[in-house]
Structure formats: C-alpha cells, structure tokens
C-alpha positions as semicolon CSV with decimal commas, in nm:
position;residue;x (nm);y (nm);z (nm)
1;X;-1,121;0,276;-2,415
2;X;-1,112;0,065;-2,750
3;X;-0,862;-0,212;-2,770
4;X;-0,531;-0,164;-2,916
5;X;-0,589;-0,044;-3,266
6;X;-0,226;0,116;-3,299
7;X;0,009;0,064;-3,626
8;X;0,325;-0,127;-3,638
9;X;0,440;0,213;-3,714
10;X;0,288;0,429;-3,475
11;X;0,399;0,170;-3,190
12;X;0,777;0,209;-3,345
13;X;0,791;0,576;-3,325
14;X;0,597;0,531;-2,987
15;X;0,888;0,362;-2,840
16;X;1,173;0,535;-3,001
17;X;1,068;0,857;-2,834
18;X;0,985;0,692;-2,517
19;X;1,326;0,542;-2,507
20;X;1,540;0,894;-2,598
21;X;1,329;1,120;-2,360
22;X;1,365;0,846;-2,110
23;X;1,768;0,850;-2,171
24;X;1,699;1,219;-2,130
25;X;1,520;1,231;-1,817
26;X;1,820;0,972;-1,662
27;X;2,076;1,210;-1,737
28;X;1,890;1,518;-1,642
29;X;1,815;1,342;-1,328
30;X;2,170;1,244;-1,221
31;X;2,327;1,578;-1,286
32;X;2,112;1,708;-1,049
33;X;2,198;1,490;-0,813
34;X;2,579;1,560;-0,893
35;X;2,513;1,902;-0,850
36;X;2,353;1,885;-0,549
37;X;2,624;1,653;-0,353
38;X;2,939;1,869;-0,542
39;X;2,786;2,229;-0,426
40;X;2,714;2,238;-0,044
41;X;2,539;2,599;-0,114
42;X;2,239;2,405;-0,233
43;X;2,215;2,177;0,026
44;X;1,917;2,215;0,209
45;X;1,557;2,086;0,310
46;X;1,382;2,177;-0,003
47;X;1,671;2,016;-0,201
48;X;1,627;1,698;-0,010
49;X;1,317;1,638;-0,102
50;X;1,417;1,752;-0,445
51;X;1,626;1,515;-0,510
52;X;1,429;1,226;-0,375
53;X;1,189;1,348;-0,642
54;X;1,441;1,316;-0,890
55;X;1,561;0,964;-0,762
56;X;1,192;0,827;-0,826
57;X;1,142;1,034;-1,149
58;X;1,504;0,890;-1,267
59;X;1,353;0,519;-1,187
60;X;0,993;0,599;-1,348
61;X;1,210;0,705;-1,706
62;X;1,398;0,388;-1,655
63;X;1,090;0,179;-1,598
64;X;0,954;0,335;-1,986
65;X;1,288;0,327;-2,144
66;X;1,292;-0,102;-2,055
67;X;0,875;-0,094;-2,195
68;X;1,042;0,102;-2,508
69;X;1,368;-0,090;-2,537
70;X;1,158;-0,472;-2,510
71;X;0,969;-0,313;-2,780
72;X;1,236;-0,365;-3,043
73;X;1,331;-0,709;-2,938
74;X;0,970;-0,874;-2,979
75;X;0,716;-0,837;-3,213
76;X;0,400;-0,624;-3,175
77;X;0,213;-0,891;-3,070
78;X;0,438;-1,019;-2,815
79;X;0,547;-0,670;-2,688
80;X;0,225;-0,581;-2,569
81;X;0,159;-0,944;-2,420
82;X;0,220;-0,937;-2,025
83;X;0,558;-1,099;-1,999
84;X;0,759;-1,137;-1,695
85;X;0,999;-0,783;-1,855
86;X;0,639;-0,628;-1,890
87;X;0,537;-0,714;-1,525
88;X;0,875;-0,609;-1,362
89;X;0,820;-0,264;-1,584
90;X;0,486;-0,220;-1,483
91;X;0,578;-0,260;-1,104
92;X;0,851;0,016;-1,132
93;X;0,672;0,243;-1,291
94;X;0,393;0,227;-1,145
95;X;0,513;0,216;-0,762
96;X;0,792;0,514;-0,817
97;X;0,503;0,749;-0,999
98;X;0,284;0,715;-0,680
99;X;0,597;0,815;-0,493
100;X;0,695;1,104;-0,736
101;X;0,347;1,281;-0,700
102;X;0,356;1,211;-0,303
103;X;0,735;1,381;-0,300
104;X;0,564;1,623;-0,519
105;X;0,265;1,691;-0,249
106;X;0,575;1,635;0,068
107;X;0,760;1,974;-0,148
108;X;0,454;2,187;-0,223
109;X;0,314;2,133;0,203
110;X;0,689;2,217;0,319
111;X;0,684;2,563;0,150
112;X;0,286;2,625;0,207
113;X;0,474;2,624;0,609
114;X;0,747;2,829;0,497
115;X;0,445;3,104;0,331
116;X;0,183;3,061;0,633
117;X;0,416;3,057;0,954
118;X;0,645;3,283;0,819
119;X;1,009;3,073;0,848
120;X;1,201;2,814;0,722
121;X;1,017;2,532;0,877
122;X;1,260;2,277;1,041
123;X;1,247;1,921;0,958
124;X;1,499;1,700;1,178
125;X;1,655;1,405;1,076
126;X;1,412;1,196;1,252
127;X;1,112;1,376;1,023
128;X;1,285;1,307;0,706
129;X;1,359;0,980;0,815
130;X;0,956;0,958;0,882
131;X;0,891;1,082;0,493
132;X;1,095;0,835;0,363
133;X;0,914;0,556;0,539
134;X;0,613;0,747;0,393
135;X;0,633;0,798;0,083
136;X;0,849;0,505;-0,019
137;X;0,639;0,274;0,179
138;X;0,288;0,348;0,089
139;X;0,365;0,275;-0,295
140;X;0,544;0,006;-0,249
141;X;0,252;-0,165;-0,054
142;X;-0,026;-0,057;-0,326
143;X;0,204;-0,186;-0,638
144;X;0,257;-0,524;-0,421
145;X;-0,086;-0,542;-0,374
146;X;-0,157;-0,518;-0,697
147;X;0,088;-0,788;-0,837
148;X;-0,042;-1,037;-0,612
149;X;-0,372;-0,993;-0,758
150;X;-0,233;-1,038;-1,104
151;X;-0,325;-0,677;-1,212
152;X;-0,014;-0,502;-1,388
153;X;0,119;-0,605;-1,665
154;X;-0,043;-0,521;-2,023
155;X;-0,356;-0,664;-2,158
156;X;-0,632;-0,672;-2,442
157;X;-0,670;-0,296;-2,366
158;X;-0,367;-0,111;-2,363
159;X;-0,389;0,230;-2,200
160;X;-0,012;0,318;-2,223
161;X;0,169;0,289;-2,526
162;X;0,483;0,076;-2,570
163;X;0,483;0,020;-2,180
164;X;0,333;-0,160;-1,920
165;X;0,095;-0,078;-1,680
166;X;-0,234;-0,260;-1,601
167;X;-0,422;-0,538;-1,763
168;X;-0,735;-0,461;-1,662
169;X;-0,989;-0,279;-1,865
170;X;-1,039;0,018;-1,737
171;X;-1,418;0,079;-1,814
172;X;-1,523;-0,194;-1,572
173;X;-1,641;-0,104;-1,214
174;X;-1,239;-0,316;-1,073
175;X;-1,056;-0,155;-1,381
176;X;-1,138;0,177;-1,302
177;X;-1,044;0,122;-0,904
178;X;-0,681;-0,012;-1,004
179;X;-0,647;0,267;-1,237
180;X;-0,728;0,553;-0,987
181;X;-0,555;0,347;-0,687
182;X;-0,220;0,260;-0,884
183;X;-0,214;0,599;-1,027
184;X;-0,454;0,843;-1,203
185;X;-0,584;0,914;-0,841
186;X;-0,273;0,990;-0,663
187;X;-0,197;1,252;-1,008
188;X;-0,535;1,427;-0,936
189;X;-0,508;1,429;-0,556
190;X;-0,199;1,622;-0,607
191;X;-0,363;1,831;-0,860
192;X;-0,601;1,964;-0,613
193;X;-0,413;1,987;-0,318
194;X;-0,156;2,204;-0,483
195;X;-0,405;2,435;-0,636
196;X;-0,581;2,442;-0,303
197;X;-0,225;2,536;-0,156
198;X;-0,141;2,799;-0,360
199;X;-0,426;3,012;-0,363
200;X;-0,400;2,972;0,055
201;X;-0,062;3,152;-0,028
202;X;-0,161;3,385;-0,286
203;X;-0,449;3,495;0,024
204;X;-0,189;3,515;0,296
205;X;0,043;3,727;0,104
206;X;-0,254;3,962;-0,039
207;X;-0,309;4,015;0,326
208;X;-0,012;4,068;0,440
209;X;0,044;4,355;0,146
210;X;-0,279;4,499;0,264
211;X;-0,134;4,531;0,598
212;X;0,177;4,683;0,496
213;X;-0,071;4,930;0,292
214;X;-0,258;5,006;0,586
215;X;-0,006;5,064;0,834
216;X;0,214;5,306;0,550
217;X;-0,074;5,539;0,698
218;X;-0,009;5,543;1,031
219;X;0,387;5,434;1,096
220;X;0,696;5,519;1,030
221;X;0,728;5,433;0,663
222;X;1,134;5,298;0,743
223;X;1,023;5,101;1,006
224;X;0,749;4,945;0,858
225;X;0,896;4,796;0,562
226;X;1,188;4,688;0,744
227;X;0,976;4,507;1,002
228;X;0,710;4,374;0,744
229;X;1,006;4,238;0,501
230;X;1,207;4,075;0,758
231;X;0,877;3,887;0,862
232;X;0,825;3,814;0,482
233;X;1,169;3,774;0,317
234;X;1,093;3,343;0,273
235;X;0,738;3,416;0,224
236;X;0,816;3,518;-0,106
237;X;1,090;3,297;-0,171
238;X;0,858;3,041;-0,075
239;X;0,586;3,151;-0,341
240;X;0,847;3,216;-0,621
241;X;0,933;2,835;-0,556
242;X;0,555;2,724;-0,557
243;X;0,489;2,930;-0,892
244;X;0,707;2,657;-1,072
245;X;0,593;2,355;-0,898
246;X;0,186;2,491;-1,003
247;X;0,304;2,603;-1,360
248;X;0,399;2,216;-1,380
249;X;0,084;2,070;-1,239
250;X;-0,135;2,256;-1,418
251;X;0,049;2,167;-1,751
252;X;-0,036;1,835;-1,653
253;X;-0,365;1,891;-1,559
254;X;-0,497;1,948;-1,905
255;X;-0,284;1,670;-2,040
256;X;-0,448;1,426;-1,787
257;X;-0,807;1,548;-1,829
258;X;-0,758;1,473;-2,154
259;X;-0,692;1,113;-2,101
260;X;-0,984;1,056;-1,893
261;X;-1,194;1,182;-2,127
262;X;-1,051;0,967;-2,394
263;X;-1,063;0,675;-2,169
264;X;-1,453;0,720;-2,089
C-alpha cells in the first residue's frame, strides 16, 4: 500500500463517521445485553455466546470511536503519529476483533452440532467456562505479543483510517505476518470455516429430505413426518440461525477481498 496520501478533509469525515457508527454500535450492543438479562425466554446457550460477541464487538466500536475522537484533538500529523492513546487503541481493537471472529467461529460450530447430531447440544458450565479461557485468552496473548515487539500503533503507512492498528508496512515479508496474525487471518479463517460449515448443513438436510422422500413410498405417510420432524425440528432452527450468521460473512467477504487487493 502507498503511504498516507489522505486529505485533511477526507481524514475529518473519516473520523466523524467512525465516531457516530461507533456510538451506534455501543448502544446497539448494550440493549442487547439489557434485553437478554431483562427477558429470561432468551436465555440460552446460543445467546451466551451471543452476547459475549456483542461484549467484544461493543469494546472493538469503542476502541475506533477513541482513534476517531483523538482525531479532533491533534492535528493530522500528530493523529496518525503512534502515541501512547494510539497504542492503547490499537491494542483494544485489535485483541477484541480476534476474539469477535473466534466467538463468531465458537456460534457457527455450536449450531453445525445442533444440524449434524440432531439436538440441542449441551454445553455445561465447566465448557463455557473453557471458551472463555479460549477465546479471551488466545487474543490477548497475540496483541501482547505484539506490543512488546513494538508493532501496533500507526506508522508511515497507514492501513486504517483515523485509527490505530499496526506500524508496520504491510508489503514486507514481517508486515504481512503481523497483519494476517493480529487480524486479516483470523477474518479469513472464519470466512472459510463458516462456508465450509454451512454447506455440511445444507448436505445433511438435503439428505435427510431425500429420506423423508423415499420413505413417503413405503410408510405410513402420518408416521413418517411425525417421526422425521421430531428428529429435525432444531435442525432447521439451527440452519435458519446459520443463514444470518453466512449472509454476514459473506458481506464481509467481498469487502475484505477488496482490501487485500488494494493492499497488494
């Protein structure tokens, strides 16, 4: 990628949108989470992962609304200079973005279980306590690792915007490792697990149809459905839930395609 070349102007309206759809995103974010402690209906597995997804998404908006906000209160120059705000941005932001696309990956393999074996599948306390640990941990050791070897932060190339991220350029042999290790790999990981995931599903249930197809010849018609939709009921709930989650990635997809072409 060329170095910064971006207007006074461009930069402005840069961070004024970063810093209202990160506003947005913060208040999305918590009424979720109000809704899901005020209405016990919606408590469940699924939703507990949900909102830890929404916990590190709330903190990743944060992290771009400070990069934004700093914005106003230096000059260009300055604002895109790796101060100690820029650092501390960078380190949020970067470590809660690995976690969002592993609670992202944690949500999509729970209901590929809940399509393949057919239930609910049942995650004790001791499990979640396990993805925590997980997911939490793993970004929080990368991001470390990468502040102690003076990597985040915002440099001669800037690759985000307004905010912080790396100061590395990222069309060096090291640049391009920090890039796909404190992010952009993680994001296309998920990518293809997900699609990988879904069209598992899309093959189990296509079979499963087949079968009920099938055996309309030769059973009871009554008994049949009832016994294939009993066996099937979360199966599709399951998939109706996935169809969102790949609508989402593969909106993303072309988004971040795009930025890896620009970048190389």
């Amino acid at each position: 990628m060329n170095k910064t070349d971006f207007s006074d102007k461009e930069l402005t309206i840069s961070a004024g949108i970063t810093v209202a759809s990160s506003l947005l995103s913060i208040i999305g974010g918590l009424l979720i989470i109000w809704s899901y402690s005020r209405i016990t209906e919606t408590q469940n597995r699924v939703r507990d992962l949900l909102v830890a997804l929404t916990i590190a998404d709330i903190c990743i908006a944060f992290g771009n609304g400070v990069g934004g906000v700093q914005f106003y209160y230096l000059d260009s120059k300055q604002s895109l200079s790796s101060t100690a705000v820029c650092v501390g941005q960078s380190f949020i932001t970067t470590s809660f973005s690995i976690s969002s696309f592993l609670w992202i990956l944690s949500i999509a393999m729970y209901l590929f279980r809940c399509v393949w074996i057919q239930e609910d599948p049942l995650l004790t306390r001791k499990t979640m306590k396990l993805i925590h640990v997980i997911v939490w941990g793993i970004p929080g050791v990368i991001t470390l690792t990468a502040y102690i070897y003076d990597k985040l932060g915002n440099g001669t190339y800037s690759i985000n915007g307004v905010w912080c991220w790396l100061k590395v350029p990222v069309d060096t042999k090291w640049g391009l490792f920090w890039m796909l290790v404190t992010g952009k790999g993680w994001e296309v990981i998920t990518y293809v697990v997900i699609a990988i995931l879904y069209i598992m599903m899309k093959i189990k249930t296509y079979r499963q149809v087949s079968k009920l197809m099938y055996g309309l010849q030769n059973c009871m018609v009554d008994d049949l459905i009832e016994t294939f939709f009993s066996g099937t009921k979360s199966v599709m709930n399951c998939d109706e839930k996935m169809k969102y989650i790949v609508s989402a990635v593969l909106s993303s997809t072309v988004y971040a395609c795009g930025e890896l072409y620009d970048w190389f």
